[in-house]
C-alpha positions in Angstrom: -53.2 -66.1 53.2 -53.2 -62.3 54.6 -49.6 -62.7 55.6 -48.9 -63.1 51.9 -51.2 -60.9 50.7 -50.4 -57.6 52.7 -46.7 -57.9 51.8 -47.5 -58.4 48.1 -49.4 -55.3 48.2 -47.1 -52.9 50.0 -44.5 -53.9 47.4 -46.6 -53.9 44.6 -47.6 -50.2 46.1 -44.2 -49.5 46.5 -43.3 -50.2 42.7 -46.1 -48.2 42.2 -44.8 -44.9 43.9 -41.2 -45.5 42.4 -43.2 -45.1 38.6 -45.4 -42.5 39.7 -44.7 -40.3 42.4 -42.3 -37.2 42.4 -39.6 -36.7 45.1 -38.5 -33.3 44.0 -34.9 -31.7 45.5 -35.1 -30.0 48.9 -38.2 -32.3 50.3 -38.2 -33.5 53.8 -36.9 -36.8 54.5 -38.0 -38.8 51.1 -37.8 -42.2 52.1 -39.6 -41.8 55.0 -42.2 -40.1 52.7 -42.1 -43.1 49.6 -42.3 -45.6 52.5 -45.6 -44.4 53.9 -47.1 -43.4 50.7 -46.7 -46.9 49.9 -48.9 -47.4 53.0 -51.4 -44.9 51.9 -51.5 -46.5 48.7 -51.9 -50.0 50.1 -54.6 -49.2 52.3 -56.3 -47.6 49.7 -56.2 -51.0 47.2 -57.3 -52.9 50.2 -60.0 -51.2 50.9 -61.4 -51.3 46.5 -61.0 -55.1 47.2 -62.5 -55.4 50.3 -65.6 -53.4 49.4 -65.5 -55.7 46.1 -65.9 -58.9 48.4 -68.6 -57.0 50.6 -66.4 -56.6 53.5 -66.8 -52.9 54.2 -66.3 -49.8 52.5 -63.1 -48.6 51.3 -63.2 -45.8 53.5 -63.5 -47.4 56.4 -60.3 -49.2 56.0 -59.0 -45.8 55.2 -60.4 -44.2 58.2 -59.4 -46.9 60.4 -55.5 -46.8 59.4 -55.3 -43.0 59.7 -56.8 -42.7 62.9 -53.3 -43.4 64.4 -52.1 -45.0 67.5 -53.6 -43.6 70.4 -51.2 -41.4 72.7 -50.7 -42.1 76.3 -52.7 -40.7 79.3 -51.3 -37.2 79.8 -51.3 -36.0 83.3 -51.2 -32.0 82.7 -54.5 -32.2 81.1 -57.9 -32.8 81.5 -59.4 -34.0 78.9 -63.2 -34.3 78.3 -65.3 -35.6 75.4 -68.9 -34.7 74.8 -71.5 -34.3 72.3 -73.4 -31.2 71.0 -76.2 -31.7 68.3 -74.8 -35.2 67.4 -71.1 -33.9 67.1 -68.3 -35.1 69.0 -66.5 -32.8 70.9 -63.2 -32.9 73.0 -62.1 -30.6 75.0 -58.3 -30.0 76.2 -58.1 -27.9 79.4 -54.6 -27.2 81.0 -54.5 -29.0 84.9 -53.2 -26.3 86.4 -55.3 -24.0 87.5 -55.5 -20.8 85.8 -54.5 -17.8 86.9 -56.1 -15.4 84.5 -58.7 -16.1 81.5 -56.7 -18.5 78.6 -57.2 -18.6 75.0 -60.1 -20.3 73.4 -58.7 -22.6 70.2 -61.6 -24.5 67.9 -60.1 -27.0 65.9 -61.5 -28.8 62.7 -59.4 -31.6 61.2 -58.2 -32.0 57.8 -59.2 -35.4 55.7 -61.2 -34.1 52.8 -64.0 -34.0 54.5 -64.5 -38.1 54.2 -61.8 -39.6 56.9 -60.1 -37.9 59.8 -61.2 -37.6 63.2 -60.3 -36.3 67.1 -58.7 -39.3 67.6 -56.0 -39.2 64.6 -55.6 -35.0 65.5 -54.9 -35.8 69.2 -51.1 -34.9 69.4 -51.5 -31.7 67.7 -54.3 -30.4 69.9 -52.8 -31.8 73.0 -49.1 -29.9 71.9 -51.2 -26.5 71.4 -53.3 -26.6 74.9 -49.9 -27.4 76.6 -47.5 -25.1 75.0 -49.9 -22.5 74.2 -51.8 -22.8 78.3 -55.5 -23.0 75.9 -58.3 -24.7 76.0 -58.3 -26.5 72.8 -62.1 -27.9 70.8 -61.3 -30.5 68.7 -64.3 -31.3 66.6 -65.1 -34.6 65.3 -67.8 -33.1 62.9 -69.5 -36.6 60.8 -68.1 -36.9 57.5 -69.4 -37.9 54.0 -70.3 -39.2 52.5 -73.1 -41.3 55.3 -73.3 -37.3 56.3 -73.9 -35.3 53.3 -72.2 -32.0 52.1 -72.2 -29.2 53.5 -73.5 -30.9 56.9 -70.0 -30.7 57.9 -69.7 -26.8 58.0 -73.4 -27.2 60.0 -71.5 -29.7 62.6 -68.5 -27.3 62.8 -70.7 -23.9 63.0 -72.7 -25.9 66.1 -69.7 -26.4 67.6 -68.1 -23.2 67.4 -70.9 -21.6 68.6 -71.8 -23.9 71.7 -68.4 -23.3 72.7 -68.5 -19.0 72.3 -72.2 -19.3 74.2 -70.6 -21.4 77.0 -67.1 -19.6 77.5 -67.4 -18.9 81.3 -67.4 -22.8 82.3 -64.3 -23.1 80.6 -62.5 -20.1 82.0 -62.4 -18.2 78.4 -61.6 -15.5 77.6 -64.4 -13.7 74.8 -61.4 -11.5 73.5 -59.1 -14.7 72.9 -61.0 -17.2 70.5 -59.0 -18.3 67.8 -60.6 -20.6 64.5 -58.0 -23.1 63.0 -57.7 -26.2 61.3 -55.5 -28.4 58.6 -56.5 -28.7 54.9 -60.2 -28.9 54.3 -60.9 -27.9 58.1 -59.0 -24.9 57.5 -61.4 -24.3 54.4 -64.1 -25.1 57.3 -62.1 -22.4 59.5 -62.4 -19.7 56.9 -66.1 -20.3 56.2 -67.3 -20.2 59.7 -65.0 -17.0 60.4 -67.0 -15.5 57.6 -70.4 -16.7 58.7 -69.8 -15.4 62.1 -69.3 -11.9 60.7 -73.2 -12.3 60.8 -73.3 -13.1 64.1 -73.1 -9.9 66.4 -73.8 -11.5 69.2 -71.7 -13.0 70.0 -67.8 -12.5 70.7 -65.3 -11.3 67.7 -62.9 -14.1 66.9 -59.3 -12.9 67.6 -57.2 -15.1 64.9 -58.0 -17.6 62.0 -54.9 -20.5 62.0 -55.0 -21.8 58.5 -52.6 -24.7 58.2 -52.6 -25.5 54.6 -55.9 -24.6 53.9 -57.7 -25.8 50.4 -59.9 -23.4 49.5 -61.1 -23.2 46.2 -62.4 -25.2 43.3 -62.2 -22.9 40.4 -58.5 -23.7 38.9 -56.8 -26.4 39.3 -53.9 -25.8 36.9 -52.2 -22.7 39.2 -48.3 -23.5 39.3 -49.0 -25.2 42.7 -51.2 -27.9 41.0 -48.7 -28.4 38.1 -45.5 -28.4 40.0 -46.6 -30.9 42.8 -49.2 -32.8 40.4 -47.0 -36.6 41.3 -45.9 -34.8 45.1 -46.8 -37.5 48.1 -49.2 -37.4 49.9 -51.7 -35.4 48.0 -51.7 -35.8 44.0 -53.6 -33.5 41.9 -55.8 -36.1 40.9 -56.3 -37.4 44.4 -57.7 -33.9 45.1 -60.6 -34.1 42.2 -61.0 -37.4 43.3 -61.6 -36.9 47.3 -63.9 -33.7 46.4 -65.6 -36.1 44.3 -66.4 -38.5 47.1 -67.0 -35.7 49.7 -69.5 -34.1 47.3 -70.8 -37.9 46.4 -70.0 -37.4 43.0 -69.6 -39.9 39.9 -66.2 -39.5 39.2 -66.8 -39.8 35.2 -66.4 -35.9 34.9 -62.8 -35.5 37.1 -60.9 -35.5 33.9 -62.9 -32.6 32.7 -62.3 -30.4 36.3 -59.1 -31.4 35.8 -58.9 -29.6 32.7 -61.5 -26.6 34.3 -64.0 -27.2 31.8 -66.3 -26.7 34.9 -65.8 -22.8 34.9 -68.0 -20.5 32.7 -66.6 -18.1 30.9 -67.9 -15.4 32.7 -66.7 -16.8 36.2 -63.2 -17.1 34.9 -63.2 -13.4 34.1 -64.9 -12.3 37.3 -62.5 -13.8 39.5 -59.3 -13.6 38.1 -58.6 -10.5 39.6 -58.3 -13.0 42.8 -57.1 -16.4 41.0 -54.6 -16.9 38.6 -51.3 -17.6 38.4 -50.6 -14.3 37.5 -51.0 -13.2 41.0 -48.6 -16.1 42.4 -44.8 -14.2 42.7 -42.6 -15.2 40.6 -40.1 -17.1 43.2 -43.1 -19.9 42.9 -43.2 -20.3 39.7 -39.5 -21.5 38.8 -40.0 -25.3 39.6 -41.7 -26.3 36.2 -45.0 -24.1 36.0 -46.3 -23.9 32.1 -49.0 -21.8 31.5 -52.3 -23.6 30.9 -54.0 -23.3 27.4 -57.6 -22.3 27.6 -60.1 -25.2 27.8 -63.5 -24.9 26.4 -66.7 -24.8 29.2 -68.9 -27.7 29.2 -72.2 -26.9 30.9 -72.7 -30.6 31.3 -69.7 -30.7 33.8 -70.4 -27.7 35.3 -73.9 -29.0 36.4 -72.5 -32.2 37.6 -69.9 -30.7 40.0 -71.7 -26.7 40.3 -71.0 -27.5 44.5 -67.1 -27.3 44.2 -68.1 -22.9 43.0 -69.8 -22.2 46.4 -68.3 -20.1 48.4 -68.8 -22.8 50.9 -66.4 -24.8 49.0 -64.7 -21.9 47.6 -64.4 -19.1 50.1 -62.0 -17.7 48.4 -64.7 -16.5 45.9 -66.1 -14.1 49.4 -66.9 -10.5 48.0 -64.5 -7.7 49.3 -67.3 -6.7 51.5 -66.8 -9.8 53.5 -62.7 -10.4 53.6 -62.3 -7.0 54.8 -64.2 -7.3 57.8 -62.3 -10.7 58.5 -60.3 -11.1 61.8 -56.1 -11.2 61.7 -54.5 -14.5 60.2 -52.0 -16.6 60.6 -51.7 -19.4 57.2 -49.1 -21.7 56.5 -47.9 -23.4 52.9 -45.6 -25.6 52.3 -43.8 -25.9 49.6 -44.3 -29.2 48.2 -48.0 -29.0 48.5 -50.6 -29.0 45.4 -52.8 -26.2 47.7 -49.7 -24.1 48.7 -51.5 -21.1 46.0 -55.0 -21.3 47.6 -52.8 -20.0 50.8 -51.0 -17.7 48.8 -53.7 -16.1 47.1 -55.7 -15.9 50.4 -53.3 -14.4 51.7 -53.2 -12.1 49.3 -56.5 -11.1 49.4 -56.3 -10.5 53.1 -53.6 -8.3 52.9 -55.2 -6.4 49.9 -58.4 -5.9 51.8 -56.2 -4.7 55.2 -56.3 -7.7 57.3 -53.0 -8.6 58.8 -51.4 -11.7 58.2 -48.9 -13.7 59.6 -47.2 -16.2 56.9 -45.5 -19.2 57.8 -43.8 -21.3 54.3 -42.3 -24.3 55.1 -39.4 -24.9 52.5 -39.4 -28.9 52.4 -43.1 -29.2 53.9 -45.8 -31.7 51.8 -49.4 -31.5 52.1 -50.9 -33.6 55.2 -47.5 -33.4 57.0 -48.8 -32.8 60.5 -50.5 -36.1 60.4 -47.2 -37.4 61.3 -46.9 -35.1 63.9 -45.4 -36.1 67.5 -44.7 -39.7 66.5 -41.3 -39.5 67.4 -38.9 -41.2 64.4 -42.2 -41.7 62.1 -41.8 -37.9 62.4 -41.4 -35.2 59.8 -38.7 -32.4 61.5 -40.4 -29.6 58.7 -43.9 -30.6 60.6 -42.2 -29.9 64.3 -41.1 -26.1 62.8 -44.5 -25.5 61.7 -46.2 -26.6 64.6 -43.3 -24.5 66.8 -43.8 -21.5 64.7 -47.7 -21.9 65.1 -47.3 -22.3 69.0 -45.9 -18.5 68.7 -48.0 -16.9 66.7 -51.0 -18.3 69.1 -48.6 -16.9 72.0 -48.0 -13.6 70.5 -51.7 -12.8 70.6 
């Protein structure tokens, strides 16, 4: 029966994405993107009927399909998992020996926080040890919703700090540690590069890397959200929905934070001296951005979902005080991406507060495009630029 089933899925999927996706002009390769949409999609109505027959969860069907195909044993590096407090860890280290002291790269992997792992990350963090001659941290930090919110940023923080405290056995060095990550583990990136500010013992972080970073929860109608609301792979909704699940929330309020009912009145004004759409340039506001009427606040929803105003959730809500002290940056956006303006107001606020920043947009890039990375035809050529232009900017420091 499963060799008629998955079939009828994918095309029912597939008929799916043709009604209610987006493809705008200019993105990278389309068809290749429709195609494993469809997959995404398919995998995710799977997984809603096999937790309905008891099976398993729908995330684990999820997590299982995104982990990838495994790479091939690569013989310029030596590669070595472990665990600290509970958290996986694995470390990239170049064969050859080193000549001098190399860089120190953390990584924490996107998948909103619920799915994701080292394993499905691997390419990318074996590309940046190699071309970058790094030791690259990939941590597998344990994901909600079986590990609550905000354990993750306490699996992450644990991490980064085992590895600053043990820096000699890996031939680091204390000058060169740089704190990156995709999507919501470059909102974990920005939060532990804040915390660590704290933290005078230990050594200054050099960079942040912040490859598409999501980072706030306050507005979720910037021209970003409206332009690429139907954009593969990440919808707008999808967003309200995963934060749902990664806080372990009913969903019966998502069409109310849609709407930002969530936001007092008073938080609104406070902060939209650092997010609005009036702070977006121009350029990114041609493709279709209306602005939003204003809703009405409902305390009800605001109690339900108060998590996604935290500055752990949020960091871009981090006083002055804090940004200013924050170490140079290097963030990418890509065009096509419902997050791109959490990137570009960060950025903003960086600059403003007279941190440097190196900016990176990718023209034809989607959200979650380096998932695809180094799988040769299943490939996206905008994810190969942005990993290229990344490689640099780790070089250059």
């Amino acid at each position: 029966i499963l060799p008629v089933i998955i079939p009828a899925l994918f095309l029912g999927a597939l008929f799916y994405d043709f009604l209610n996706s987006e493809l705008p002009p200019g993105i990278d390769q389309p068809l290749k993107l429709r195609f494993f949409h469809s997959l995404l999609i398919t995998t995710m109505i799977s997984g809603k009927i096999l937790e309905k027959l008891g099976i398993c969860s729908d995330l684990s069907l999820l997590r299982v399909v995104l982990d990838g195909i495994p790479p091939r044993r690569d013989s310029k590096l030596l590669i070595k998992d472990l665990k600290v407090d509970e958290v996986p860890l694995r470390i990239y280290q170049p064969k050859q020996p080193p000549t001098g002291k190399r860089r120190g790269i953390l990584y924490f992997h996107g998948g909103a926080g619920t799915f994701g792992s080292i394993r499905a990350f691997e390419r990318i963090c074996r590309y940046i040890a190699k071309k970058c001659n790094s030791v690259v941290v990939s941590v597998g930090y344990r994901l909600s919703p079986e590990h609550p919110y905000p354990g993750q940023y306490f699996d992450c923080l644990n991490a980064t700090l085992y590895f600053m405290r043990n820096l000699e056995e890996y031939h680091v060095d204390p000058a060169l540690i740089i704190v990156s990550g995709d999507s919501c583990g470059a909102n974990f990136a920005t939060v532990i590069c804040q915390i660590l500010l704290n933290k005078r013992d230990l050594p200054k972080v050099r960079a942040q890397v912040l490859l598409y970073p999501g980072l706030q929860g306050l507005d979720f109608h910037l021209p970003s959200y409206q332009q690429n609301a139907s954009v593969p792979i990440l919808f707008r909704k999808l967003v309200i929905y995963f934060c749902f699940r990664y806080l372990n929330k009913e969903p019966s309020v998502l069409e109310d934070v849609l709407q930002n009912c969530h936001v007092p009145e008073s938080m609104k004004r406070k902060y939209k001296k650092w997010i609005s759409a009036d702070i977006i340039p121009d350029k990114f506001k041609i493709r279709g951005y209306v602005p939003q009427k204003s809703t009405s606040y409902k305390p009800e929803v605001h109690e339900a979902v108060k998590e996604l105003l935290a500055i752990t959730f949020s960091p871009l809500l981090a006083e002055d005080s804090i940004i200013c002290q924050l170490p140079e940056s290097y963030i990418v956006t890509c065009e096509f991406d419902v997050l791109r303006d959490d990137g570009l107001l960060y950025k903003k606020r960086l600059e403003d507060n007279g941190v440097q920043v190196t900016w990176y947009h990718s023209e034809s890039g989607f959200h979650g495009i380096l998932a695809f990375f180094g799988y040769g035809i299943f490939s996206f050529s905008s994810g190969k630029k942005i990993m290229d232009s990344t490689v640099n900017y780790i070089n250059s420091l």
